[in-house]
Every structure is written in C-alpha cells, then in structure tokens.
C-alpha positions as CSV (number, residue, x, y, z in Angstrom):
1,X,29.2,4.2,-53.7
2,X,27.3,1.7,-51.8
3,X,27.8,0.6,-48.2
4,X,28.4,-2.7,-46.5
5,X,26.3,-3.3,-44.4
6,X,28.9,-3.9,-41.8
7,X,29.2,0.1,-42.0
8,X,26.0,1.5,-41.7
9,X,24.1,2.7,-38.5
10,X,21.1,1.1,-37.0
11,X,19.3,3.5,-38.5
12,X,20.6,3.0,-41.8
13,X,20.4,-0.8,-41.9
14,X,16.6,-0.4,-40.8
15,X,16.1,1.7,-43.9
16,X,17.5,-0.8,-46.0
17,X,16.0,-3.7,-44.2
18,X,12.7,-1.5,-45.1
19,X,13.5,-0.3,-48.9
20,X,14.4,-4.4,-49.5
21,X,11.2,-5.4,-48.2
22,X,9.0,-2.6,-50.9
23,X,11.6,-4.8,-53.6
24,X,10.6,-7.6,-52.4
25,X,7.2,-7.5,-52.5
26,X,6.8,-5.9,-55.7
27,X,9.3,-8.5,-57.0
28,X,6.5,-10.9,-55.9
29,X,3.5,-9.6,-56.8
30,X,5.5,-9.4,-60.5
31,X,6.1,-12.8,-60.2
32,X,9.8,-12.3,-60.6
33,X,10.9,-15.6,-58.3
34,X,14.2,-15.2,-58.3
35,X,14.7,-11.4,-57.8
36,X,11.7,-11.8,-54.5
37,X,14.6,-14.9,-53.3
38,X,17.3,-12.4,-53.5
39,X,16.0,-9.4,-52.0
40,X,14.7,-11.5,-49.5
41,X,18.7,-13.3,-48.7
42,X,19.4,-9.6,-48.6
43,X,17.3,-8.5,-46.1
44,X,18.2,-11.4,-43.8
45,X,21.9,-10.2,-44.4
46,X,21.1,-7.1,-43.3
47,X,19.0,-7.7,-40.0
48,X,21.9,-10.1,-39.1
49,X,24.0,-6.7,-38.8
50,X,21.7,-5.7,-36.1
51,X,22.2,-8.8,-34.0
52,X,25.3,-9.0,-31.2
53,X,27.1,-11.5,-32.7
54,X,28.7,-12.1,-28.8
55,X,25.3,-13.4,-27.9
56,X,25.7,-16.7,-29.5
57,X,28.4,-19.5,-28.3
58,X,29.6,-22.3,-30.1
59,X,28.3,-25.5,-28.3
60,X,24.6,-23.7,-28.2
61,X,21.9,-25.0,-30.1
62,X,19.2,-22.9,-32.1
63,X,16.0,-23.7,-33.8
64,X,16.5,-22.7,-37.3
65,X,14.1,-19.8,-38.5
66,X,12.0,-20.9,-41.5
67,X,12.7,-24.6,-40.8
68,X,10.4,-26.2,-37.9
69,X,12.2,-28.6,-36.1
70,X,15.4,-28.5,-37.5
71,X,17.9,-27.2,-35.2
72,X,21.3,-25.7,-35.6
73,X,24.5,-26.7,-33.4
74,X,26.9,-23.7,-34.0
75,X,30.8,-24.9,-34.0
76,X,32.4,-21.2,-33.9
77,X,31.2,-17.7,-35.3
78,X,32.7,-16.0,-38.1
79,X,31.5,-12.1,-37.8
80,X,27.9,-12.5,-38.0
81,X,27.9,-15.3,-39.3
82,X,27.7,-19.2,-37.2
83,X,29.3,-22.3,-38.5
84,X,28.4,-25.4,-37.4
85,X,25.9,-28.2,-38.3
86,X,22.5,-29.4,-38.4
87,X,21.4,-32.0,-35.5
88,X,22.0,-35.2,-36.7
89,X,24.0,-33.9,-40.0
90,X,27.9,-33.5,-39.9
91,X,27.7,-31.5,-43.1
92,X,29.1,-28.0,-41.8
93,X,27.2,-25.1,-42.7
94,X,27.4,-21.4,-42.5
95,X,24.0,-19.5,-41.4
96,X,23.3,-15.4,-41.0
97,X,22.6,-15.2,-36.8
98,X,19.5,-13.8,-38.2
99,X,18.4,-17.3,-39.1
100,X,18.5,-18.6,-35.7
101,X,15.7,-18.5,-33.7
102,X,15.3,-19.4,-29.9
103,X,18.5,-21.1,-28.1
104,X,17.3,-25.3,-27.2
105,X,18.1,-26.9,-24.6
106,X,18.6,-30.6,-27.1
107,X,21.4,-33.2,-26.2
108,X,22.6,-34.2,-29.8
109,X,21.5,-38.0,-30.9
C-alpha cells in the first residue's frame, strides 16, 4: 500500500520527488502530454511536504513560481497548502507552498 506523502520521511519524499522526475521525463520525451503534466503536479505535491508550512503567514505576499510577475496574497493556510488570491483578482485560490517563490514586499492596488 502506498503512502501519503504527509507520511513519509524526508528521505522518502526525496526519493519520490526523484522517481517522479525519471516519469516525468520519459513521459516527455514519449510525448505523452498529459501523463508529463501529472507527474509533474505530483512532484510539486510532494516537495510541498518538505516545506514548513509555519513559515508562511496569511497577509504575506509571494511571487508565484512558474508565473513571472504574478504574485500571490495568501488569506490562511490549510496544511500545506495557502489560500488566498492573486493581486488584483478576488477569485480565491488554493496553491502547494511549493509554488510560492520569494516573500514581496507589494502593497495591493
């Protein structure tokens, strides 16, 4: 039986964060699109597990990873994951910590 990753070790979720990434890239060089997208969700699932989820505050405001200049305002976490909204958005969204990057110092427009 599988584990969640909210179970396994360091060690063990770098070994899967590692195993996912062989997937992924032979998923790609296959050309299979949509398994490379999924393995590639997964592994940002996983490395989210080895992030504190104490270190981020609702109120702060993060660039979001894979997005240049779009930045994330986080309205309270949930596990390891933060809610909130994108800057100038009041759609609420739910993003992996691993998906945001360095804390900004942006006063909301």
């Amino acid at each position: 039986m599988e584990k969640r990753y909210s179970q396994m070790s360091e060690f063990e979720l770098r070994q899967e964060i590692g195993h996912l990434n062989e997937k992924a890239k032979k998923a790609e060089q296959m050309g299979m699109v949509s398994e490379f997208a999924v393995l590639e969700r997964k592994v940002v699932m996983a490395k989210a597990y080895l992030l504190n989820p104490d270190d981020y505050k609702s109120g702060e405001v993060y660039e979001i990873t894979g997005d240049p200049g779009y930045y994330f305002k986080i309205n309270y976490m949930n596990g390891h994951f933060a809610w909130g909204h994108r800057l100038n958005s009041s759609e609420e969204e739910a993003f992996p910590i691993s998906l945001l990057g360095n804390l900004v110092d942006i006063k909301e427009k």
